[in-house]
KESE-688480 format. One record per residue (C-alpha): residue number from 1; x, y, z. Coordinates in Angstrom, 3 decimals. Each point is the difference from the previous one (the first is absolute). Layout:
KESE-688480
{NUM,{X,Y,Z}}
...
END
This chain:
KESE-688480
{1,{65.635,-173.520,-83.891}}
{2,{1.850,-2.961,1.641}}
{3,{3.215,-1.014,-1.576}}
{4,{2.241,-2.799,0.954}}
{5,{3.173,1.015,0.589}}
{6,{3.154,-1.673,0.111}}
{7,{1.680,0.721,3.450}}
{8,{3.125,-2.601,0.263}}
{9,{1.735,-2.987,-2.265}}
{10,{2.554,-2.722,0.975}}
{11,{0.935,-3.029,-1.491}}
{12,{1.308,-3.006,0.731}}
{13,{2.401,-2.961,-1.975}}
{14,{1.635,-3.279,1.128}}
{15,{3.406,-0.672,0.703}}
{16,{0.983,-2.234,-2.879}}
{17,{0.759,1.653,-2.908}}
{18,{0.080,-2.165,-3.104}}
{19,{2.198,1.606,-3.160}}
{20,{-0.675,-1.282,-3.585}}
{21,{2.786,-1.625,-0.103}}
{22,{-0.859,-2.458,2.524}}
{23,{-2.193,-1.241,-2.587}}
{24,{2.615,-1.547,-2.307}}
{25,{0.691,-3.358,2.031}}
{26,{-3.759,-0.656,0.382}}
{27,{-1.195,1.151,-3.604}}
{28,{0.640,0.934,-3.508}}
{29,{0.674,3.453,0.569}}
{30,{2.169,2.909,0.269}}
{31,{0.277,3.478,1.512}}
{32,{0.644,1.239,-3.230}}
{33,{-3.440,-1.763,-1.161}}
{34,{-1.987,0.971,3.229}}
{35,{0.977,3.803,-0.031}}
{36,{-0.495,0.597,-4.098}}
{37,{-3.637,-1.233,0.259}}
{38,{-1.429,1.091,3.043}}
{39,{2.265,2.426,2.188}}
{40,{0.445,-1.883,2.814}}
{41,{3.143,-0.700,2.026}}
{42,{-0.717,-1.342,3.149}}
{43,{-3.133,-0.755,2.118}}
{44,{-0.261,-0.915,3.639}}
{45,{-0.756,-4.129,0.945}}
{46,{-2.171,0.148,3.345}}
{47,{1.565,-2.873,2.528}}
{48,{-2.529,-2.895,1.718}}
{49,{-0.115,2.756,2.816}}
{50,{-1.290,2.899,-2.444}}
{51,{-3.243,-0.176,-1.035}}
{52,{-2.773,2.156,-1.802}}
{53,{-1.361,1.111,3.771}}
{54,{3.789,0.708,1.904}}
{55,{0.699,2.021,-2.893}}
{56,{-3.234,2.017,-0.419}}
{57,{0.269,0.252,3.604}}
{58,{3.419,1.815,-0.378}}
{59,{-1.011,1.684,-2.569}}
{60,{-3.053,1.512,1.895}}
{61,{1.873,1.101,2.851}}
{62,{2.492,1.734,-2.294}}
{63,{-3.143,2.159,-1.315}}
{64,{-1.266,0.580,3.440}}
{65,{3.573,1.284,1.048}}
{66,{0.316,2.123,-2.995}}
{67,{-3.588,1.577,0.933}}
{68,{0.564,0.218,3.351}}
{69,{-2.926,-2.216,1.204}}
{70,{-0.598,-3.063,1.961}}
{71,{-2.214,-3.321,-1.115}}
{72,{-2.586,1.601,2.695}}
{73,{-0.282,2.818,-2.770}}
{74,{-1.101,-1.981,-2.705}}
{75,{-3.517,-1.695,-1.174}}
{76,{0.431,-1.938,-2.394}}
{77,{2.201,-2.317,-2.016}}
{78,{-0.110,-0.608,-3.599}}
{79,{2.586,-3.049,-0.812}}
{80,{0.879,-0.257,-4.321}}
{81,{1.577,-3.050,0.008}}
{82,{-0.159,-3.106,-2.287}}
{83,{2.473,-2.110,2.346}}
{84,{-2.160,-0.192,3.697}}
{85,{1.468,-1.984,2.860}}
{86,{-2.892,-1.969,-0.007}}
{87,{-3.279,-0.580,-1.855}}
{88,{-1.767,1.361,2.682}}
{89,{-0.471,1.729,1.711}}
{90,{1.229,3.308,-1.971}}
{91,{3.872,0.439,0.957}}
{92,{-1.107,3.851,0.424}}
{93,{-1.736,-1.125,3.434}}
{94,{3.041,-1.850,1.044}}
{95,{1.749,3.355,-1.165}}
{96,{-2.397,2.049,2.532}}
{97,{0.692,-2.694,2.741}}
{98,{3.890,0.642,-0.397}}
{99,{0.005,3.551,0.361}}
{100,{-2.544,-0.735,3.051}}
{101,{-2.671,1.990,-1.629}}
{102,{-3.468,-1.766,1.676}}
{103,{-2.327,3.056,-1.355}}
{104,{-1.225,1.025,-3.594}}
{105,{0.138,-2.721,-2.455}}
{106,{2.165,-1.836,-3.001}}
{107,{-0.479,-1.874,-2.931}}
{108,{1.981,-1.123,-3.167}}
{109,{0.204,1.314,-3.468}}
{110,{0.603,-2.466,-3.133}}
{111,{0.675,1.841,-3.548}}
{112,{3.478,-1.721,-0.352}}
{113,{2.655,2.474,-1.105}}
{114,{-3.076,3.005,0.228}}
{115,{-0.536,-0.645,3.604}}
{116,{1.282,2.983,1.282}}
{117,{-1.460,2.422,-2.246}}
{118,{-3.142,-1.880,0.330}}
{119,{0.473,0.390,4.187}}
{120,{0.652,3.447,-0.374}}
{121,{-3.211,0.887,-2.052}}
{122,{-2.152,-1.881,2.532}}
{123,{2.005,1.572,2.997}}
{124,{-1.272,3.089,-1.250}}
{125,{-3.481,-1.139,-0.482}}
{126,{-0.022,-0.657,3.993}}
{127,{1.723,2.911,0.694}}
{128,{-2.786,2.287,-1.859}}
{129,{-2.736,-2.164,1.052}}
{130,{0.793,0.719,3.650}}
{131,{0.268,-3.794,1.115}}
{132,{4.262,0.966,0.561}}
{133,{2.057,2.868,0.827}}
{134,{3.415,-1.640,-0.269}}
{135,{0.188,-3.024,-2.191}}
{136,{3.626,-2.013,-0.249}}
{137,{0.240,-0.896,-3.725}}
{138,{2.300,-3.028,-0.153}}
{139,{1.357,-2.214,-3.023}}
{140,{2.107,-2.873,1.066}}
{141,{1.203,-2.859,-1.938}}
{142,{2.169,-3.326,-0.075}}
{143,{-0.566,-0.788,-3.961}}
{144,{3.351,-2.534,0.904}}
{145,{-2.482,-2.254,1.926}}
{146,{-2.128,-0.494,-3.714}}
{147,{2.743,-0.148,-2.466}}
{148,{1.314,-3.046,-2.302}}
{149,{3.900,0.510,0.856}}
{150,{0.297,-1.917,-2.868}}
{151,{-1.473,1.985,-2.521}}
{152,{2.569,2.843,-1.056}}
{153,{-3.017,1.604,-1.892}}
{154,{-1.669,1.549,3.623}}
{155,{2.411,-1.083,2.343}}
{156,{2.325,3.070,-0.171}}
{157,{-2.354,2.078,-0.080}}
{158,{-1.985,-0.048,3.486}}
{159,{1.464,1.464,3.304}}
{160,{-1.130,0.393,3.455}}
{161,{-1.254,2.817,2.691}}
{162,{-2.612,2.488,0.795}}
{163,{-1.095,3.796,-0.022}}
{164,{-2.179,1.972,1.940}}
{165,{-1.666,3.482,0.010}}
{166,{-2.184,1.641,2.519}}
{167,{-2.713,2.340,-1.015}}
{168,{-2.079,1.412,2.567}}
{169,{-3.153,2.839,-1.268}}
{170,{0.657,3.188,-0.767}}
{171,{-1.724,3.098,-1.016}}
{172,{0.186,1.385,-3.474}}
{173,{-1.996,2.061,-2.273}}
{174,{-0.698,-2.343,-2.861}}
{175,{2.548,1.542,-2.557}}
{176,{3.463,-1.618,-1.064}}
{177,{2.299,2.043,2.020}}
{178,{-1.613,-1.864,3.321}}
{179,{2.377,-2.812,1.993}}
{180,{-1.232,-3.767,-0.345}}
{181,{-1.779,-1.917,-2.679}}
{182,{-1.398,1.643,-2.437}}
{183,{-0.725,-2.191,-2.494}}
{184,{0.017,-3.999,-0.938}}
{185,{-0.911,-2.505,-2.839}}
{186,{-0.017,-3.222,0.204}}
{187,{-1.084,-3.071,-2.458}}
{188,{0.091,-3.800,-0.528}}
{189,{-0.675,-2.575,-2.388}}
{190,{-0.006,-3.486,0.215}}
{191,{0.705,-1.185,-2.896}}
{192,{3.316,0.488,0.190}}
{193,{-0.065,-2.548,2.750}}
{194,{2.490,-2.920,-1.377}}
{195,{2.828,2.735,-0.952}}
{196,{1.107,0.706,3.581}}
{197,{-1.352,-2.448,2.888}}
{198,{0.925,-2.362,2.536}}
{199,{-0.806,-3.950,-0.648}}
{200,{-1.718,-0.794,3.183}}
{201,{-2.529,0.943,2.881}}
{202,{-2.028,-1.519,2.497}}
{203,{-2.777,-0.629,-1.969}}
{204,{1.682,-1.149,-3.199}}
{205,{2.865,-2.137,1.272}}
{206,{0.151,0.582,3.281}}
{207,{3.716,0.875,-0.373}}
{208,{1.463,3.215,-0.146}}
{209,{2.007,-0.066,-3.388}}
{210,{2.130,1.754,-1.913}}
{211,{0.183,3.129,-2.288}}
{212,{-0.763,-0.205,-3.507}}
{213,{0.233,2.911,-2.275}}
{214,{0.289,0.623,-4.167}}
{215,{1.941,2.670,-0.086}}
{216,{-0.129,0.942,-3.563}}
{217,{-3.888,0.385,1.180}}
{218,{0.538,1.891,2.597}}
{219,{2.148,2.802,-1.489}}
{220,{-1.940,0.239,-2.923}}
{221,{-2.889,0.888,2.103}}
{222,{1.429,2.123,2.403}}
{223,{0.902,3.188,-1.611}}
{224,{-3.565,0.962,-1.043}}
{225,{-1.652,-1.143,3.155}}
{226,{2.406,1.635,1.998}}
{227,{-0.563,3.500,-2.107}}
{228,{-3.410,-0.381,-0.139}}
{229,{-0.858,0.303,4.146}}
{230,{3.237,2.559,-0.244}}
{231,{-2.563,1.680,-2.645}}
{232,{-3.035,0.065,1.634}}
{233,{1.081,0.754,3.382}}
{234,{1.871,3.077,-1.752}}
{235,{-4.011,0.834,-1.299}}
{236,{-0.923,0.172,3.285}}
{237,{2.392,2.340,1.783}}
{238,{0.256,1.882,-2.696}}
{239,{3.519,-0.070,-0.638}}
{240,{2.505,-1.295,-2.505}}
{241,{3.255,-1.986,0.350}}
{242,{2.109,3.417,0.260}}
{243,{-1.456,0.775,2.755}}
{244,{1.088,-2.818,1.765}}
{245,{3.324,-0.244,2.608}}
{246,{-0.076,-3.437,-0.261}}
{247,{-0.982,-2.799,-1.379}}
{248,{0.319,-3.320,2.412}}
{249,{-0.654,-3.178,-1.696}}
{250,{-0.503,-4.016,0.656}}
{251,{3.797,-1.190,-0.127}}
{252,{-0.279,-2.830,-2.809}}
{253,{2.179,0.967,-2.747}}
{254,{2.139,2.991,-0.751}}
{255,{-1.140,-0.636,-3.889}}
{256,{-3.749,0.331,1.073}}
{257,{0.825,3.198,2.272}}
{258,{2.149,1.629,-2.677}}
{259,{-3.097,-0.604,-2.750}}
{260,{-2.519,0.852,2.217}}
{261,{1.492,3.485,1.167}}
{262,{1.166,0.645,-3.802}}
{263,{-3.866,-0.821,-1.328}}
{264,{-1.459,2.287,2.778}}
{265,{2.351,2.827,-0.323}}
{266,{1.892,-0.407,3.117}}
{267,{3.058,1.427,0.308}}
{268,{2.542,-2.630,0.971}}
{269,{1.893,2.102,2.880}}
{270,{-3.627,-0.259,1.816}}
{271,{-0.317,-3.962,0.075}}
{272,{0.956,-2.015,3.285}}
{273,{1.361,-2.933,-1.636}}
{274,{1.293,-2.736,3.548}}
{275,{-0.387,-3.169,-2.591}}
{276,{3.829,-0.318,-0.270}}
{277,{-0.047,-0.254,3.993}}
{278,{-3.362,-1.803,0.881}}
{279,{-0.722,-2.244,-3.297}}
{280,{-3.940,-0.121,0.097}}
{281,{-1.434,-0.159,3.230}}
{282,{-3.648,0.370,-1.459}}
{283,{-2.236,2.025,2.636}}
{284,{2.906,1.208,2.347}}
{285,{1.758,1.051,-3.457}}
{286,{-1.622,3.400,0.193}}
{287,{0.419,0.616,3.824}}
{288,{3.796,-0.678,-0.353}}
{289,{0.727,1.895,-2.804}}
{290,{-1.856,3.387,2.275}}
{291,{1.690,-1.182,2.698}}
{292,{3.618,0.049,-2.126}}
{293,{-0.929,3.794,-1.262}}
{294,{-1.402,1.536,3.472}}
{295,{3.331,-1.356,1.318}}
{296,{2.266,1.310,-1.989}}
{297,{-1.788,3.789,-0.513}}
{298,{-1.647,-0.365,-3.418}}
{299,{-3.390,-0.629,0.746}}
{300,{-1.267,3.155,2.538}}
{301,{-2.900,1.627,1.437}}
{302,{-2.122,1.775,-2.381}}
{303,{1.046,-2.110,-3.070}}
{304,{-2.351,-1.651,-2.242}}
{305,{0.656,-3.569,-0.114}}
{306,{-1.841,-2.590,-2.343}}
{307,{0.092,-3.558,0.748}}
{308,{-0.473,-2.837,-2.358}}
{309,{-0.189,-3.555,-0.224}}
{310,{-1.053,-3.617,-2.092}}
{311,{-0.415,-3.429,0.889}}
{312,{-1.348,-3.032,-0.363}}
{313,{-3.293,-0.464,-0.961}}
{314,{0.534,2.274,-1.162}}
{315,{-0.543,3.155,2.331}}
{316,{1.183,3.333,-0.626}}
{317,{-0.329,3.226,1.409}}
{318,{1.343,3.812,0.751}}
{319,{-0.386,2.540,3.367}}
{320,{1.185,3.050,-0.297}}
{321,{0.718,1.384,3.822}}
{322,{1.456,3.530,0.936}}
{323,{2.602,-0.552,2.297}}
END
């Protein structure tokens, strides 16, 4: 059978980097505050010259290095990102434009903070389906460009840059020991709408708004929808959390990492936690955090890696991939 296997990763931040306690002279806050609740030390600020497409872009031709492949390699582009250049047309096209790809095609993904793991499900699909052989899987953000700086409740929480993976088909025999995706589970439900969400749009007030979130909400529901994807995508490989190597998931909050890995059984010498580098950078969260543990050794060929993330909407989801 065909199985989508990852073949390079890069990443890609801006220059600025913003430490919490930059925060004190512009709200009531602390570092103290900042890194007991949520983890987080720094996050990068993108500058008026860094936007959601330069740094996808980077990021993309990081991946491409790291696989050893050129944009004339590559069919499609899937784009997770909440924070496009433009409202159209999808940044992902001016992405394919900047790495003078004129072949294949691109589009966006929207599942806020899920993005990725949403991009990499339905990279897969087009892998398997035979309409791709090598698909860059991209999630780039600027969540700076949508926050209230004056609300210390979200404000220090948000950072910028951008991921990338390359997967490209691959044989395997249908069992868990082959290289790629092997499994994925993803969900939504709108109901949740008004705890995370962004108060404006084209065809509401044709502004672009800012970031509103209730995030006594939010945590409260994020530790059972988080294990239950982990749960059922576990079902369908037929595995269980000790047979993971790692466990890579959406850098929110160290609190909602350290409860979900604890509720699943997840050893915590196996979880990629980057949130104390990157703050949330919603769908390039996951993408920087592999791109942190391929770096430095941890994450290597052959290991079973689950990925995991929630956002607004709320979307949530899993994909477990053999490296």
């Amino acid at each position: 059978m065909i199985r989508s296997v990852v073949r390079g990763s890069g990443a890609a931040l801006p220059r600025r980097i913003m430490k919490n306690a930059d925060f004190e002279g512009m709200v009531e806050t602390s570092d103290e505050w900042i890194v007991q609740r949520t983890g987080i030390r720094q996050r990068h600020v993108a500058a008026d010259d860094e936007t959601t497409a330069s740094l996808g872009e980077a990021a993309a031709r990081a991946a491409l290095d790291s696989a050893g492949l050129t944009p004339a390699d590559i069919d499609l582009i899937v784009l997770a990102t909440s924070t496009p250049n433009n409202t159209f047309p999808a940044t992902a096209v001016e992405i394919q434009n900047r790495l003078g790809m004129h072949h294949g095609f691109a589009f966006d993904m929207q599942a806020v903070c899920s993005g990725f793991v949403y991009a990499v499900a339905t990279a897969d699909l087009y892998i398997r389906g035979g309409l791709a052989k090598r698909v860059l899987v991209i999630g780039s953000e600027t969540f700076s460009r949508i926050l209230d700086w004056s609300d210390r409740s979200t404000c220090v929480l948000f950072g910028d840059g951008a991921g990338a993976l390359v997967l490209e088909a691959g044989e395997g025999v249908g069992g868990v020991a082959d290289r790629g995706v092997l499994a994925a589970s993803l969900r939504s439900d709108g109901v949740h709408k008004d705890k995370l969400f962004v108060d404006g749009g084209p065809s509401t007030t044709g502004t672009v708004g800012h970031l509103r979130m209730e995030g006594r909400e939010v945590f409260k529901h994020a530790v059972g929808m988080i294990t239950d994807v982990i749960e059922a995508t576990f079902a369908q490989a037929g595995i269980t959390a000790d047979d993971l190597d790692w466990f890579v998931p959406h850098q929110a909050n160290k609190r909602i990492i350290d409860a979900s890995a604890k509720k699943l059984g997840i050893a915590e010498q196996k979880v990629v936690v980057t949130v104390d580098l990157h703050g949330n950078t919603s769908a390039a969260s996951v993408p920087l955090a592999l791109s942190v543990a391929v770096a430095d050794g941890r994450i290597k060929k052959g290991d079973l890696v689950l990925l995991e993330a929630m956002g607004g909407g709320f979307t949530w989801g899993a994909v477990l991939v053999r490296w």
